[in-house]
Residue frames as a rotation matrix with the C-alpha (Angstrom) as fourth column:
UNK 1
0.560 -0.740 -0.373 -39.68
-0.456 0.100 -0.884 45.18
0.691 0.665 -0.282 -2.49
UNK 2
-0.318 -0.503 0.804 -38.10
-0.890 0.449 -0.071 43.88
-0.325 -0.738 -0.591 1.02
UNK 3
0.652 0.163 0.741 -39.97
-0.235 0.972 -0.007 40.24
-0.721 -0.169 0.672 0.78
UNK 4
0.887 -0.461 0.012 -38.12
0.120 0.205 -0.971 39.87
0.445 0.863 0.237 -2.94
UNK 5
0.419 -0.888 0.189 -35.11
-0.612 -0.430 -0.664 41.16
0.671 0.162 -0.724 -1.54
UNK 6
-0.136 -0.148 0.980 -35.06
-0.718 0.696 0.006 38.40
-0.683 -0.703 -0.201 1.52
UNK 7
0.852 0.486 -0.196 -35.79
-0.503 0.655 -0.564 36.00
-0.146 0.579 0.802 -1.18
UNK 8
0.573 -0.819 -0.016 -32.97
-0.301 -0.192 -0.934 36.99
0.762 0.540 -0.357 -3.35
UNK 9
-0.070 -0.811 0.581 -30.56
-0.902 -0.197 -0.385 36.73
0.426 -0.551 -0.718 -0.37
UNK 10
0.620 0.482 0.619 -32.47
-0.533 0.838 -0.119 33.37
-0.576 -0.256 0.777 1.22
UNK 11
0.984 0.162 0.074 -31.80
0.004 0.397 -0.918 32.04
-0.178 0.903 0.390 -2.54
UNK 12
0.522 -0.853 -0.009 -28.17
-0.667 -0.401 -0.628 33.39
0.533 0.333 -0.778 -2.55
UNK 13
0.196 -0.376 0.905 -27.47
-0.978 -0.139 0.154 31.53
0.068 -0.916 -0.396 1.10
UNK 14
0.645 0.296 0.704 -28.88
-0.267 0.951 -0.155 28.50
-0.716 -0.089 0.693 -0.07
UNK 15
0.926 -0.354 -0.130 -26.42
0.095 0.554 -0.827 28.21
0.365 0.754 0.547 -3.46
UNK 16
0.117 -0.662 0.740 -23.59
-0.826 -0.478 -0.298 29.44
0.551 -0.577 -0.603 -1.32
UNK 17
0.306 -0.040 0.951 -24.33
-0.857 0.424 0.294 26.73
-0.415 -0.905 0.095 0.81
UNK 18
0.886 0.412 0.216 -24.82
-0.189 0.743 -0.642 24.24
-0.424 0.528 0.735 -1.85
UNK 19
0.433 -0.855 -0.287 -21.39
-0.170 0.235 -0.957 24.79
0.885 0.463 -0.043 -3.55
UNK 20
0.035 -0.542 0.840 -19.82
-0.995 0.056 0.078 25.15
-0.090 -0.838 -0.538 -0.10
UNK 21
0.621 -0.001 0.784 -20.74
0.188 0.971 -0.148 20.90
-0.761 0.240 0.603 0.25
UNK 22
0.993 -0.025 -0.119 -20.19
-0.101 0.365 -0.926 20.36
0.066 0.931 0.359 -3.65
UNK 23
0.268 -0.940 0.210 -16.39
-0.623 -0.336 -0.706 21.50
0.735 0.059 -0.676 -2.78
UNK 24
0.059 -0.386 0.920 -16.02
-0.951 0.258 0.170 19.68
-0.303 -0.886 -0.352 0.49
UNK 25
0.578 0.236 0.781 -17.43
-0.311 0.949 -0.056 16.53
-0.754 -0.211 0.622 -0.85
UNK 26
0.955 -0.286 -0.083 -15.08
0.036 0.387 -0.921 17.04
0.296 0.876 0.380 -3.94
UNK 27
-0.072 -0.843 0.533 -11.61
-0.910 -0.163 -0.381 17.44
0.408 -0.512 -0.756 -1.65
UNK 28
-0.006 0.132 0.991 -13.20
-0.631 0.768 -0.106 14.15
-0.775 -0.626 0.079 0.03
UNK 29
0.907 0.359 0.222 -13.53
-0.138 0.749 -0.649 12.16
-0.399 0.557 0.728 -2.95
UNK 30
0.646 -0.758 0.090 -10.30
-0.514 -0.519 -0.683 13.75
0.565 0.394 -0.725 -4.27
UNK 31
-0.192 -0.795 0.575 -8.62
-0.961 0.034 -0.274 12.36
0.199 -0.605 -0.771 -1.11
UNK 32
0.178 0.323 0.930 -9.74
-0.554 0.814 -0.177 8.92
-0.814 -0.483 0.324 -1.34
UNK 33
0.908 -0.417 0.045 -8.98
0.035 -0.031 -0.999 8.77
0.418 0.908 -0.014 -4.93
UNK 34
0.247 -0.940 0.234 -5.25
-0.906 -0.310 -0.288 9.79
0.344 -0.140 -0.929 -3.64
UNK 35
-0.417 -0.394 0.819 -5.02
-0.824 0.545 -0.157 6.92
-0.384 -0.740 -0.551 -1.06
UNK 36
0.387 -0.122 0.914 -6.36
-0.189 0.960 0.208 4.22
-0.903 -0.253 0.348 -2.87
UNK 37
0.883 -0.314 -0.348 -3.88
-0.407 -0.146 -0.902 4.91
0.232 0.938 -0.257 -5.61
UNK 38
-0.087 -0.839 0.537 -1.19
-0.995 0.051 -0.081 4.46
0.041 -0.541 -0.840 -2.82
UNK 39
0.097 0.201 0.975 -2.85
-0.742 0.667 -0.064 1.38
-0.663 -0.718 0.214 -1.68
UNK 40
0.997 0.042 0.068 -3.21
0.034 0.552 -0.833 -0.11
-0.073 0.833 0.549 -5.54
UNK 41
0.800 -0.599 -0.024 0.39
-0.341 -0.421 -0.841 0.85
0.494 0.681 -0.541 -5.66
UNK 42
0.127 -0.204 0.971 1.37
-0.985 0.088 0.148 -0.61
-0.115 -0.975 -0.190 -2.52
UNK 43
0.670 0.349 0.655 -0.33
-0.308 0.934 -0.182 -3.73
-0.675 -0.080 0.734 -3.28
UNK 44
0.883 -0.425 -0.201 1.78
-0.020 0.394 -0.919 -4.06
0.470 0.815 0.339 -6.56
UNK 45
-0.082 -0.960 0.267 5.26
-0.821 -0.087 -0.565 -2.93
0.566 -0.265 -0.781 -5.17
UNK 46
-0.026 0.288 0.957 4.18
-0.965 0.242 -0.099 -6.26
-0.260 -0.926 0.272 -2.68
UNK 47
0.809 0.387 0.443 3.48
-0.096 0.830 -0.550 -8.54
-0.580 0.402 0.708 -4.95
UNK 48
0.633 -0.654 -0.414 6.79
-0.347 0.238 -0.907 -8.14
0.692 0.718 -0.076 -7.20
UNK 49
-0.328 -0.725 0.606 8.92
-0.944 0.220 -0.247 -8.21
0.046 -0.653 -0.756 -3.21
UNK 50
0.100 0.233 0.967 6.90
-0.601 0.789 -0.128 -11.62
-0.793 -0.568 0.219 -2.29
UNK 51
0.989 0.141 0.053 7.73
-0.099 0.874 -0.476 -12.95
-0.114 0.465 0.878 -6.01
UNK 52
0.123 -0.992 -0.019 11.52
-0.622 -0.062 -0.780 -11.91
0.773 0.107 -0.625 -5.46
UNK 53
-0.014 -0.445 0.896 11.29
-0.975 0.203 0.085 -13.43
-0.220 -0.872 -0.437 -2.22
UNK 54
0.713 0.406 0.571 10.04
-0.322 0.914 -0.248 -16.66
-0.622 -0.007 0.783 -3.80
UNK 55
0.887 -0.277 -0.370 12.82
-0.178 0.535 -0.826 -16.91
0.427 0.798 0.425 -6.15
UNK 56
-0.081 -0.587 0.805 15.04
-0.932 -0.241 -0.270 -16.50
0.353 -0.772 -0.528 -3.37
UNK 57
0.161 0.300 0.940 13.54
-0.615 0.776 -0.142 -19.37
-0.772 -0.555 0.309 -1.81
UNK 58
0.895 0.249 0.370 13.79
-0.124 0.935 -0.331 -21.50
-0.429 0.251 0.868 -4.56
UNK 59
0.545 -0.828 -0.132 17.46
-0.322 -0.061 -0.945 -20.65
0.774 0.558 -0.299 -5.13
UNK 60
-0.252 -0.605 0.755 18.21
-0.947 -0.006 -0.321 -21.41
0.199 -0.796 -0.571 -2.16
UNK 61
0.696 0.622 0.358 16.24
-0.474 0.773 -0.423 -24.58
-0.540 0.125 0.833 -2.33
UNK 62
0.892 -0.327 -0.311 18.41
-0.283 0.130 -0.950 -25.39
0.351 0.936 0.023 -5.42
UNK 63
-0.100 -0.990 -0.096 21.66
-0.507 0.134 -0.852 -24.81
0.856 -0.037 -0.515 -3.78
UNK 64
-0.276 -0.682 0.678 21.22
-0.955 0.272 -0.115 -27.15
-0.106 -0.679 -0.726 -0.88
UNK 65
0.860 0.485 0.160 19.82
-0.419 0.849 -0.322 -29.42
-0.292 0.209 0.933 -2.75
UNK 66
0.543 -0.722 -0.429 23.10
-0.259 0.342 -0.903 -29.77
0.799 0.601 -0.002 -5.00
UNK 67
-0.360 -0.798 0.483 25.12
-0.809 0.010 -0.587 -29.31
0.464 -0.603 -0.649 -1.50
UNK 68
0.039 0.237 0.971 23.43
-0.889 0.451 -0.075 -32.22
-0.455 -0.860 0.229 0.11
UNK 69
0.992 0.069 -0.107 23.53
-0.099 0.948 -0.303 -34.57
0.080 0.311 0.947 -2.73
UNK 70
0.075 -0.982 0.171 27.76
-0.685 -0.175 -0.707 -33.18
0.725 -0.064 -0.686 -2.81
UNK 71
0.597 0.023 -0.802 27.34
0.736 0.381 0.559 -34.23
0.318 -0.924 0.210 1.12
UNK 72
-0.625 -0.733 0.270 29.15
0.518 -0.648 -0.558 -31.28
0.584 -0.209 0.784 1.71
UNK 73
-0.203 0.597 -0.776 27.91
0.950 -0.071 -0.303 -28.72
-0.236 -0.799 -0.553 4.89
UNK 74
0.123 0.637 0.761 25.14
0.766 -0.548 0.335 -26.83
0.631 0.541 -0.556 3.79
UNK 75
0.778 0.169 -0.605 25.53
0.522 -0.710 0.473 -24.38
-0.349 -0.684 -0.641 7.13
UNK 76
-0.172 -0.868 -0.466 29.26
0.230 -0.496 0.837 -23.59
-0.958 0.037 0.285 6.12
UNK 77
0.082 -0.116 0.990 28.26
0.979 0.195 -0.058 -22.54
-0.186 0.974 0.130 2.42
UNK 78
-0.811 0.017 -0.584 28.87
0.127 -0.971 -0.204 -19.08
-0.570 -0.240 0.786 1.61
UNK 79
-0.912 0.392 0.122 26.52
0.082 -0.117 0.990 -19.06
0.402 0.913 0.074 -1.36
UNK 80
0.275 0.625 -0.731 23.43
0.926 0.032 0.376 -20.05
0.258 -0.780 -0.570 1.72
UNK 81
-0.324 0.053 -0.944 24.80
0.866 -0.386 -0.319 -17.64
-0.382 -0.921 0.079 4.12
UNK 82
-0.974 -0.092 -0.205 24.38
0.036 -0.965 0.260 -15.01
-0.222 0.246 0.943 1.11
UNK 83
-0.552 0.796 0.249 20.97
-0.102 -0.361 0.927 -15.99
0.827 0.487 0.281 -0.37
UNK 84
-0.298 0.264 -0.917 20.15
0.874 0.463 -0.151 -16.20
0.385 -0.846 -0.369 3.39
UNK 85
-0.562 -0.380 -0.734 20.62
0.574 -0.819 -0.015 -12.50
-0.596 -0.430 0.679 3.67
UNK 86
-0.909 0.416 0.006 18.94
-0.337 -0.744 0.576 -11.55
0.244 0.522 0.817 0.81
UNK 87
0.004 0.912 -0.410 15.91
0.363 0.381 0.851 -13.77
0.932 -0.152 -0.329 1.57
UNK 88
-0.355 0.188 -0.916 15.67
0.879 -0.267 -0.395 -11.66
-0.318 -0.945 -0.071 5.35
UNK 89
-0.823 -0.195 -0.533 16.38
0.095 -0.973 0.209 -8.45
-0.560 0.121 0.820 3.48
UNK 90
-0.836 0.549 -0.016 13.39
0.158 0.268 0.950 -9.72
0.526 0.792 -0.311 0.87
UNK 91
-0.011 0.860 -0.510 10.87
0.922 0.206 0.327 -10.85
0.386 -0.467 -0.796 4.00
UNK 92
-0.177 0.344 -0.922 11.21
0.591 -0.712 -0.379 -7.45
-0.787 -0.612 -0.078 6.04
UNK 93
-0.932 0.320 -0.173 10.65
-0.344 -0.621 0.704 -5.19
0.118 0.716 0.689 2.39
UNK 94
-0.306 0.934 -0.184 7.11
0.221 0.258 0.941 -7.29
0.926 0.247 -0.285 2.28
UNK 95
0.217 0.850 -0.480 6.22
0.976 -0.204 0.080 -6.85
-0.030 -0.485 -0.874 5.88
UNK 96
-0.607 0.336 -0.720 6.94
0.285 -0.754 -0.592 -2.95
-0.742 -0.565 0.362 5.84
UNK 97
-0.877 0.472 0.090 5.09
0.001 -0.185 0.983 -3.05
0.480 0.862 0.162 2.97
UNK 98
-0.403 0.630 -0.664 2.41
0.607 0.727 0.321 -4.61
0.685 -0.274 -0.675 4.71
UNK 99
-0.291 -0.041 -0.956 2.63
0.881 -0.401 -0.251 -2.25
-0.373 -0.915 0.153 7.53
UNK 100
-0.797 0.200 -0.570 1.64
-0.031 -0.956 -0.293 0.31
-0.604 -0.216 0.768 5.34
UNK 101
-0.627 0.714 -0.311 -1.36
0.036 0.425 0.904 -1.22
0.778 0.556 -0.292 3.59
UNK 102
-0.133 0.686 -0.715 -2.59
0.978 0.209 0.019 -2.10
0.163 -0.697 -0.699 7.14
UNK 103
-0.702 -0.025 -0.712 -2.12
0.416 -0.826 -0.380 1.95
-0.579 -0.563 0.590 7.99
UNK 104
-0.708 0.701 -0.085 -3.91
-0.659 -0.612 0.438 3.31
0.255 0.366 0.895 4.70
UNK 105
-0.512 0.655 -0.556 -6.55
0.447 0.756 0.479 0.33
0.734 -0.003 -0.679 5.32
UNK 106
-0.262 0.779 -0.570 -7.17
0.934 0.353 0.053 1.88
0.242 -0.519 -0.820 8.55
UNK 107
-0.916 0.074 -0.395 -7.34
-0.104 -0.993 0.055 5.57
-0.388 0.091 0.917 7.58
UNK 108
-0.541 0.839 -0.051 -10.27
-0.194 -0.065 0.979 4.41
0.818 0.539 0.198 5.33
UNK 109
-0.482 0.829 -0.284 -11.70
0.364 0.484 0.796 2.95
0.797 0.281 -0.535 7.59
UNK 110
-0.435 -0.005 -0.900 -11.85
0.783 -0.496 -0.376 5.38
-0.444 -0.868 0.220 10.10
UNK 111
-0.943 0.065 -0.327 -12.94
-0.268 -0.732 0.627 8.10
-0.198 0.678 0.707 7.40
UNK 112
-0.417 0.897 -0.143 -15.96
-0.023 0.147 0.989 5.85
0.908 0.416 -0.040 6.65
């Protein structure tokens, strides 16, 4: 009855072991599944700042177009000096975006 009973316990050590993994490798999949939700989310929240920033740009386009055909000085407009501000306040939202894309980017790839 001992050899059965080392079996039994062998047999016990080995599914023990098996789920042990089965769990680790689900928490790992689980956590990669997390981060490239961020990253899909990331990527969008990026893509609406860089198409705000483009209408920026092309209001602002717009208005010195009118102010140069006026002839009037495009530096001293306030309307510029504002869509000047928002079009900075536009470009740094996209790079800290950016800055964190590049961080989860290189969590993966450290992980792989």
């Amino acid at each position: 009855m001992g050899y059965w009973t080392e079996v039994k316990d062998v047999v016990l050590k080995g599914i023990d072991l098996a789920a042990q993994n089965i769990r680790e490798g689900a928490s790992t999949a689980v956590e990669k599944g997390k981060e490239g939700l961020t990253y899909v989310q990331l990527k969008k929240d990026l893509m609406v700042s860089q198409r705000k920033l483009h209408s920026l740009l092309a209001d602002l386009g717009d208005r010195t177009c009118d102010l140069y055909r006026d002839q009037k000085d495009i530096y001293a407009d306030d309307s510029v000096k504002e869509l000047m501000g928002k079009i900075n306040a536009a470009e740094e939202e996209c790079k800290k975006i950016e800055t964190e894309m590049k961080s989860l980017g290189g969590k993966k790839e450290a992980a792989q």
